[in-house]
C-alpha positions in Angstrom: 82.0 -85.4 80.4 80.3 -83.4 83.2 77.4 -84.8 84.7 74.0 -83.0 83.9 72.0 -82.7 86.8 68.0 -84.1 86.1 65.3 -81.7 86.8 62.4 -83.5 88.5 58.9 -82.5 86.4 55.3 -81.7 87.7 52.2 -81.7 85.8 49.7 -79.3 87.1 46.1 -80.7 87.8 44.6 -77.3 86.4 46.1 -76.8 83.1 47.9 -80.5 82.8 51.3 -79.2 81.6 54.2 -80.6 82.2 56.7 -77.9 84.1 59.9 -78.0 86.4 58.8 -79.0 90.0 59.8 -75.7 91.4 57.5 -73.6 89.7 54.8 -75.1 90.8 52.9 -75.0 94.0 52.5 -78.1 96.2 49.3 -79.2 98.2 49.7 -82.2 100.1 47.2 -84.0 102.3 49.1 -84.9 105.6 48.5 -89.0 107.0 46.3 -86.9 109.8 44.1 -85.9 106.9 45.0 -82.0 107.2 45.3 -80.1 103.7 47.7 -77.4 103.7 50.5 -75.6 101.1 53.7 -77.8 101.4 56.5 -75.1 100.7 59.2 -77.1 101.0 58.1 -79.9 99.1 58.6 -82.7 101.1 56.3 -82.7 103.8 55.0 -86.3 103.8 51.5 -86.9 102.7 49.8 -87.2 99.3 50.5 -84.4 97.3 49.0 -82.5 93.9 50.7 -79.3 92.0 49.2 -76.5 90.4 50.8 -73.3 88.5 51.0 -70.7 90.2 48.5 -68.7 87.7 45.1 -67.7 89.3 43.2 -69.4 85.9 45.1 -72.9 86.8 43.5 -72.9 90.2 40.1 -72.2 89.1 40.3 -74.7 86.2 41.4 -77.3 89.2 38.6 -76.1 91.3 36.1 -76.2 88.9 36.9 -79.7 87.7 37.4 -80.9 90.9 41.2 -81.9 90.0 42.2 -81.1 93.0 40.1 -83.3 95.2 40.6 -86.1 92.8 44.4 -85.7 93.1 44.5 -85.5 97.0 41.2 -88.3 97.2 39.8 -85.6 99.4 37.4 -82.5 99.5 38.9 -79.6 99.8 37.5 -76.6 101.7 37.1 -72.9 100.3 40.0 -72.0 103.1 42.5 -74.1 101.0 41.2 -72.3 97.6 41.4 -69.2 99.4 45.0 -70.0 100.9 46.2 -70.4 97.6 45.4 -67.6 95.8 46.6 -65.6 98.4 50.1 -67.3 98.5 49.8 -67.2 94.2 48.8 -63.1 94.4 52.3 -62.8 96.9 54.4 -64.6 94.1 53.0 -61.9 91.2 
């Protein structure tokens, strides 16, 4: 019987759905305190995921998910930082 590989899951702190970890983006606040887009997804730090859907990021940002999830503020550069990187994926 051939093993099955297990595909890690991700909710997304803007629309709370459960989706594969890949499809979502990663924002991780680093030990120094420094938010930033984790592309790899495994820089070390605390880190939140949203879809990469414009309406998931402003749901997050309007319900402060985001800060919650990374126990931090977040600055408009971040906000900004991501829906750039989300408009390059469309």
């Amino acid at each position: 019987m051939p093993k099955v590989k297990k595909i890690p899951q991700r909710q997304c702190v803007g629309c709370r759905t459960m989706r594969d970890k890949r499809e979502l983006l990663r924002v991780v606040r680093t030990p120094e305190g420094e938010i930033m887009l984790d592309a790899t997804g495994k820089k070390s730090g605390r880190g939140a995921y949203v879809c990469p859907d414009p309406t998931c990021l402003q749901k997050a940002r309007k319900s402060r998910a985001l800060s919650r999830a990374l126990e931090t503020e977040i600055p408009d550069e971040v906000y900004a930082a991501l829906s750039a990187q989300m408009a390059r994926e469309v």
